[in-house]
VEXDREN-2710 file (C-alpha; in Angstrom, 1 decimal):
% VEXDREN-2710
k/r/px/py/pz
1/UNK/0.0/0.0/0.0
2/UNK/2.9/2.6/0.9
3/UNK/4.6/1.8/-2.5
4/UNK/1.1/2.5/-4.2
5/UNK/0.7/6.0/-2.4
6/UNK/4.6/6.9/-3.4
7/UNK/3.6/6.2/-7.1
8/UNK/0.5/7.9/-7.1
9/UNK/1.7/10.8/-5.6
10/UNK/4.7/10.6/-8.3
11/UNK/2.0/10.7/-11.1
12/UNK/0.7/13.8/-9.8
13/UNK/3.8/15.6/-9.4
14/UNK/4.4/17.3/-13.0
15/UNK/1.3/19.2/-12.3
16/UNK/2.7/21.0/-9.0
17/UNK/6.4/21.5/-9.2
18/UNK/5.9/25.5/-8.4
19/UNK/6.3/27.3/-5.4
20/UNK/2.8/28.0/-4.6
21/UNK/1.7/23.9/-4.3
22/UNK/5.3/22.5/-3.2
23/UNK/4.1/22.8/0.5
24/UNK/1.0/20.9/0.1
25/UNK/2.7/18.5/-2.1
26/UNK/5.3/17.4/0.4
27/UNK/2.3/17.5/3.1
28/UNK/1.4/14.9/1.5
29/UNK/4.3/13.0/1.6
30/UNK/4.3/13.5/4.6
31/UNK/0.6/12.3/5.7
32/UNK/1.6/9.4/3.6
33/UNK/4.0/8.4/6.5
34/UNK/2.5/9.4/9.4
35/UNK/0.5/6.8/11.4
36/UNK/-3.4/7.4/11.6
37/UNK/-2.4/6.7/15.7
38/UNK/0.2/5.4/17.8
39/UNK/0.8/1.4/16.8
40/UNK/-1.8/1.9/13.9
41/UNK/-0.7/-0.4/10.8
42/UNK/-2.5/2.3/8.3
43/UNK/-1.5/5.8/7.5
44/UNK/-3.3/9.2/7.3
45/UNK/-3.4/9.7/4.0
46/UNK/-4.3/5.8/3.7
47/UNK/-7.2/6.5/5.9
48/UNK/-8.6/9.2/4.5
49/UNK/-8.3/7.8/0.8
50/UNK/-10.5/4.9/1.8
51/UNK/-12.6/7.2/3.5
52/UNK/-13.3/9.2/0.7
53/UNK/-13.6/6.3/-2.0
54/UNK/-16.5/5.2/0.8
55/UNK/-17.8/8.8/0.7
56/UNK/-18.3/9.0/-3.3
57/UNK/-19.2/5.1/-3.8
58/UNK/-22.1/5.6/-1.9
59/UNK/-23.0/9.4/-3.0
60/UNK/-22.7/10.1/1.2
61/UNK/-23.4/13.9/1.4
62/UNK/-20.7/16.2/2.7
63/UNK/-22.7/16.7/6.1
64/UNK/-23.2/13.0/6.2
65/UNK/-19.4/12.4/6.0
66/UNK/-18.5/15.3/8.5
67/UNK/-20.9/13.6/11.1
68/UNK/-18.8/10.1/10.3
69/UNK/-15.7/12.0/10.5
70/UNK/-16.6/13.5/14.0
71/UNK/-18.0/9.8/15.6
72/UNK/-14.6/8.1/14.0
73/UNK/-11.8/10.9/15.5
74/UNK/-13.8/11.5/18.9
75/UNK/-15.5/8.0/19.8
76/UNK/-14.5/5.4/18.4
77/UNK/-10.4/5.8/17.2
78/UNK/-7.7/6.1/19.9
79/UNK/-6.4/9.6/20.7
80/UNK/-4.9/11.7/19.8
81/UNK/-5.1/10.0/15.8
82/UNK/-4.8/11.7/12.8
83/UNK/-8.0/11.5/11.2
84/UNK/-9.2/14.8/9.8
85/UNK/-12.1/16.9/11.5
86/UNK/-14.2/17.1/8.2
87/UNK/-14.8/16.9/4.7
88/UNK/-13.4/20.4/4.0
89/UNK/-9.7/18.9/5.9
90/UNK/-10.2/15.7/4.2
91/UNK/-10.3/17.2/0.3
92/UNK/-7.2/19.3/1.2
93/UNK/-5.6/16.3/2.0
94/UNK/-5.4/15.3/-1.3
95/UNK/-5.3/18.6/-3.1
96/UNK/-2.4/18.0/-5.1
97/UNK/-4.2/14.8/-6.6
98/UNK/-7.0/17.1/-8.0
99/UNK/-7.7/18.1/-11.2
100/UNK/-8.9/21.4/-12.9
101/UNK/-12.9/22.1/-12.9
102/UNK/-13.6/25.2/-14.8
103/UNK/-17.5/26.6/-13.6
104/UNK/-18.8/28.6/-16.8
105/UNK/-21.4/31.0/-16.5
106/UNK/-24.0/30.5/-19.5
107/UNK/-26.5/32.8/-20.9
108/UNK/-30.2/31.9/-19.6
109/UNK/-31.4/31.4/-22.9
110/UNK/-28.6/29.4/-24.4
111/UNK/-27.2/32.7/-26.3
112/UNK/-23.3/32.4/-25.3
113/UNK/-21.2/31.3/-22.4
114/UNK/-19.3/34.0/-20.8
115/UNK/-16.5/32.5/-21.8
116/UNK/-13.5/33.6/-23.8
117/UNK/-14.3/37.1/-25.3
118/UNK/-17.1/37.1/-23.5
119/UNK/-16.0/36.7/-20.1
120/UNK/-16.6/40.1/-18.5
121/UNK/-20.1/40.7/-19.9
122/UNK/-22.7/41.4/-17.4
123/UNK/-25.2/40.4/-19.9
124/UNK/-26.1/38.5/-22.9
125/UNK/-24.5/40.3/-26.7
126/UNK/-27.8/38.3/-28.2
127/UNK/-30.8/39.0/-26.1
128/UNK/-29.3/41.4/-23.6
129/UNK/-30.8/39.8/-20.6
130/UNK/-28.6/39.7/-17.2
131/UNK/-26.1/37.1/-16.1
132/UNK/-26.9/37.2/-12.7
133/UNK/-29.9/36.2/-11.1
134/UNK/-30.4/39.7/-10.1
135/UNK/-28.7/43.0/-10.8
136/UNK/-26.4/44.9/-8.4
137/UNK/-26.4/48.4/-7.3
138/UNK/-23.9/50.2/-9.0
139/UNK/-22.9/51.4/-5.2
140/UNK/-21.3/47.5/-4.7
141/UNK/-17.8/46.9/-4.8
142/UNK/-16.6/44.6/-7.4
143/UNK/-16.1/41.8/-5.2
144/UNK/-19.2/42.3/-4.0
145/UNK/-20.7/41.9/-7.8
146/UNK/-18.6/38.8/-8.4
147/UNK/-20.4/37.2/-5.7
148/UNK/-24.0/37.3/-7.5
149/UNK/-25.3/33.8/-8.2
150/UNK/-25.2/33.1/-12.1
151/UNK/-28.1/32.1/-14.0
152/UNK/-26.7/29.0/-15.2
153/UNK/-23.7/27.0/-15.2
154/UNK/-21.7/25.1/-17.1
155/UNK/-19.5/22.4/-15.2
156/UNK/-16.1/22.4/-17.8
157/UNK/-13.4/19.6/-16.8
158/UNK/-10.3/20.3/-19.3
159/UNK/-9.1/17.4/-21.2
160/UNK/-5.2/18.8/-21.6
161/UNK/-4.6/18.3/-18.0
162/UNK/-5.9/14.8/-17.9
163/UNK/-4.1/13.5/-21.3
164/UNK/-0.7/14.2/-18.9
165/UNK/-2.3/12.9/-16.1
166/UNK/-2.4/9.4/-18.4
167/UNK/1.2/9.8/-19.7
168/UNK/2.7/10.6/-16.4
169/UNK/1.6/7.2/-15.1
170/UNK/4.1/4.6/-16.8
171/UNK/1.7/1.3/-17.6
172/UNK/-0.9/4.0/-18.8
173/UNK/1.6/5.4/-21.2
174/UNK/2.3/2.4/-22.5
175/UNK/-1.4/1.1/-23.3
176/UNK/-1.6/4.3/-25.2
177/UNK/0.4/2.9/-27.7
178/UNK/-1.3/-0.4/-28.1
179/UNK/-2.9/0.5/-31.2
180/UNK/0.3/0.6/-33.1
181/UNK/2.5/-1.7/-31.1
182/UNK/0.5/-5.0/-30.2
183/UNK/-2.6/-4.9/-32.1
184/UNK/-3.3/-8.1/-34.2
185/UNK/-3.5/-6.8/-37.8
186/UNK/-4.9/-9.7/-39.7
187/UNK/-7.4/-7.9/-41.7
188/UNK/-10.2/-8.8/-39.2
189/UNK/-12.3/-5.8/-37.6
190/UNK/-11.8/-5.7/-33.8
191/UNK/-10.8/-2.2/-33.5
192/UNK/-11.0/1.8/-34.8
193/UNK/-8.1/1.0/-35.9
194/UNK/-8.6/-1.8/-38.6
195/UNK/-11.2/0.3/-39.9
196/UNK/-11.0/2.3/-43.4
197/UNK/-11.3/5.9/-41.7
198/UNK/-8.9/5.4/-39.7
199/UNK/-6.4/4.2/-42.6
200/UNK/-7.8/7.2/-44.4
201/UNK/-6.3/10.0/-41.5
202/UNK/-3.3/8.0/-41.6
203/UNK/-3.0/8.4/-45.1
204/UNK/-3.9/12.4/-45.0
205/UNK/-2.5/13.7/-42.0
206/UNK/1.2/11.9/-42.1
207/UNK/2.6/13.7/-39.7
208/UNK/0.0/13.2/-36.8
209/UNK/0.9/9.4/-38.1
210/UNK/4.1/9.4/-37.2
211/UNK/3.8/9.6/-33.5
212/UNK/2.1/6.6/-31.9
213/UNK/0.9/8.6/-28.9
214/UNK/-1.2/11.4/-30.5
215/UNK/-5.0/10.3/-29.2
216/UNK/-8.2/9.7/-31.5
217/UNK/-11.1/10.4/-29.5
218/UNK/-14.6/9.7/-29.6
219/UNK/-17.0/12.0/-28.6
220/UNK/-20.7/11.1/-27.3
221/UNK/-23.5/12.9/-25.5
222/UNK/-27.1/12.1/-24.7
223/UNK/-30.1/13.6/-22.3
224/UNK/-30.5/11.4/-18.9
225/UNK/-32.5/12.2/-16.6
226/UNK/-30.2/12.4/-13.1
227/UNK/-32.9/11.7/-10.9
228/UNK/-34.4/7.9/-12.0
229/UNK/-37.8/9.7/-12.2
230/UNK/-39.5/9.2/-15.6
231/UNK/-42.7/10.9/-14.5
232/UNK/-40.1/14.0/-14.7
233/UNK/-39.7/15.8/-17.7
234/UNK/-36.0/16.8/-17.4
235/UNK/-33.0/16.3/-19.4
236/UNK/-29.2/16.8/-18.1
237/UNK/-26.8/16.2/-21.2
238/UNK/-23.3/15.0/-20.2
239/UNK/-21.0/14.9/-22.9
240/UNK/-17.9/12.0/-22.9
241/UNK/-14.6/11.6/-24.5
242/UNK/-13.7/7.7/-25.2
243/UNK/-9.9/7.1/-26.1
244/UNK/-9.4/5.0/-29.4
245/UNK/-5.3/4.4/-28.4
246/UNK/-6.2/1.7/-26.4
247/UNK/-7.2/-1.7/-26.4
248/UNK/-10.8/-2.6/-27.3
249/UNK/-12.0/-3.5/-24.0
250/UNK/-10.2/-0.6/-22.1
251/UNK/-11.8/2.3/-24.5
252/UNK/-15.5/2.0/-22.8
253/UNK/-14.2/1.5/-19.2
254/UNK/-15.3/4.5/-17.0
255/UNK/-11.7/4.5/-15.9
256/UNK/-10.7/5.9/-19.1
257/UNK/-13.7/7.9/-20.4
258/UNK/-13.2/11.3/-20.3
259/UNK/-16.3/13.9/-19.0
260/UNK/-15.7/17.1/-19.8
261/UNK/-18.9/18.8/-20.2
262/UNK/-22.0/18.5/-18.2
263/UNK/-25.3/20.9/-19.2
264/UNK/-27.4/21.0/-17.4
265/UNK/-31.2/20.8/-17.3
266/UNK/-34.3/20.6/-17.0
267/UNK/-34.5/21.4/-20.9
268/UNK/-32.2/19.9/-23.7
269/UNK/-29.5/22.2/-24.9
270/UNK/-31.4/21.0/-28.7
271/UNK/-29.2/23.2/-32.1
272/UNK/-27.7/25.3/-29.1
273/UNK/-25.5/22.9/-27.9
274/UNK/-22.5/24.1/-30.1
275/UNK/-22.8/26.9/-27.6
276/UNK/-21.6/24.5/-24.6
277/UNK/-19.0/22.6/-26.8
278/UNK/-16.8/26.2/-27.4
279/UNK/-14.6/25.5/-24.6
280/UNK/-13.8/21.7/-25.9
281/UNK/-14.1/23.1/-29.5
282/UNK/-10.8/25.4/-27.8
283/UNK/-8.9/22.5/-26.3
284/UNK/-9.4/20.1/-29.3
285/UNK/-8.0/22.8/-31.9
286/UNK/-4.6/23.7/-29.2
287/UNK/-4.4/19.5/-29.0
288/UNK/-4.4/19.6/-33.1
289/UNK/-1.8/22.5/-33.6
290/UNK/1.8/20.8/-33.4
291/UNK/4.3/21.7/-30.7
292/UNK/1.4/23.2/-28.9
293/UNK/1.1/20.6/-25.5
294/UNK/4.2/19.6/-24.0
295/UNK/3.9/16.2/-22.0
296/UNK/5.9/14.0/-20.3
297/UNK/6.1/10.1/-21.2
298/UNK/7.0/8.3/-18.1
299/UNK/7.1/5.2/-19.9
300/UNK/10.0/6.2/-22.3
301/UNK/10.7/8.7/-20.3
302/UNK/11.1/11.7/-21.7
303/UNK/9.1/15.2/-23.1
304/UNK/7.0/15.0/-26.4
305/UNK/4.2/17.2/-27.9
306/UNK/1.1/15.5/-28.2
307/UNK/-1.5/16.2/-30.8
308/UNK/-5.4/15.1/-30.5
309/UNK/-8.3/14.7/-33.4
310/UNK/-12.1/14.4/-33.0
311/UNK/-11.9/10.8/-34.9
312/UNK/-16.4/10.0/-34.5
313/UNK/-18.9/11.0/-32.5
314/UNK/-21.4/8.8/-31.7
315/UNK/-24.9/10.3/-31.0
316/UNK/-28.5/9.9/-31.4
317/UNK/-30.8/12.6/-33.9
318/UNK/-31.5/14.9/-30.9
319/UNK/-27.4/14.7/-30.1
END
């Protein structure tokens, strides 16, 4: 179990090597040797890993888990321990393990996100209505104003950071290559990759070709309804990234499927949803540009650019 924590907190480590997260990143390292009490076989990092996996297995609610925490540290461990107080302590824990959520205000109506040029805009450049859910006196001070509650929201989870996230971990880096290095080419069809379109990039694009590593991604998206209720007419529309580089049976596990876009409901984003795919759209055009993304292979270990292409999406009419 130790060696396990060392590694993963090695894979997370090209991500934080600035000032700023050093401190939390050696915290860690730290947490990952300290005992959860005196003569306790498990650490405090250990502890609160499990803790947490238990936490978001069982969709536990943060006031559920703090209550947990509080019986666990007071009643029923040994003191003093190391277990944290609550689930505020118990995230920062693993901080430098996290990965980058981006919360994008959208116009009401589906207009634009206020995103990119339109990032400072206090209301919509199509129908003009407000951002917020209701507008400030002029007398407020800006922090005050960036306080209002948006209208809507648009949970973004970049794709960049996560490619390196998969490279940085040394048997991951290596399935990334199985298309070109161990799959069976006998002119059967098992795989993207013994298909015609896929021949057919190969064949235009030589240079994205040439390096094993660059991803093919296929992009899906649906309406679900979140809350099992089909008496309820609502419709949240996430929107997933499947990974083409690796073996067949690995591209639909929910370990490697990407989410980086969630809209959310009650209504269907319908011919507006190229509205919520601009930030993806961005990333998917810096992954195609060469020498754009710098990432490290821990596998061959060393630097390379990686390129990435929109190889199908797979949808239904509405999608």
């Amino acid at each position: 179990m130790l060696d396990a924590l060392d590694k993963m907190i090695r894979d997370g480590e090209p991500e934080f090597l600035d000032a700023r997260n050093l401190k939390k990143l050696e915290q860690m390292r730290k947490d990952a040797k300290t005992p959860l009490f005196n003569g306790s076989s498990m650490t405090k990092l250990e502890a609160n890993l499990l803790l947490l996996e238990m936490k978001s297995r069982n969709g536990l609610s943060d006031k559920g888990f703090d209550d947990l925490l509080t019986h666990l540290k007071s009643k029923m461990l040994p003191r003093p321990n190391e277990l944290p107080e609550n689930t505020y302590q118990a995230k920062q824990m693993i901080y430098p393990l996290g990965l980058e959520v981006q919360k994008i205000h959208a116009c009401y109506n589906d207009c634009i996100l206020y995103h990119g040029k339109y990032a400072e805009l206090d209301q919509c450049s199509v129908c003009e209505l407000s951002r917020y859910k209701s507008d400030c006196p002029k007398a407020m001070t800006i922090v005050d104003q960036n306080k209002r509650p948006p209208k809507k929201v648009v949970w973004y989870f970049p794709i960049i950071p996560r490619l390196k996230r998969l490279f940085v971990n040394e048997k991951t880096a290596e399935l990334m290559r199985w298309h070109a290095k161990k799959r069976v080419n006998d002119g059967k069809l098992r795989h993207p990759a013994d298909g015609s379109q896929w021949r057919a990039i190969d064949s235009r694009y030589k240079t994205f070709k040439r390096e094993i590593r660059n991803v093919r991604f296929g992009l899906s998206t649906d309406g679900m309804n979140p809350f099992n209720m089909v008496s309820t007419n609502h419709s949240t529309w996430p929107v997933t990234l499947c990974i083409y580089n690796l073996l067949p049976w690995l591209c639909m596990k929910r370990t490697y499927i990407m989410m980086p876009l969630v809209i959310q409901g009650p209504h269907q984003p319908s011919n507006n949803i190229d509205v919520y795919l601009r930030p993806l759209v961005d990333e998917l055009n810096e992954l195609w540009t060469a020498n754009k993304v710098k990432v490290w292979d821990e596998y061959k270990k060393e630097q390379f650019h990686l390129r990435a292409l929109l190889f199908v999406t797979i949808s239904d009419l509405p999608g």
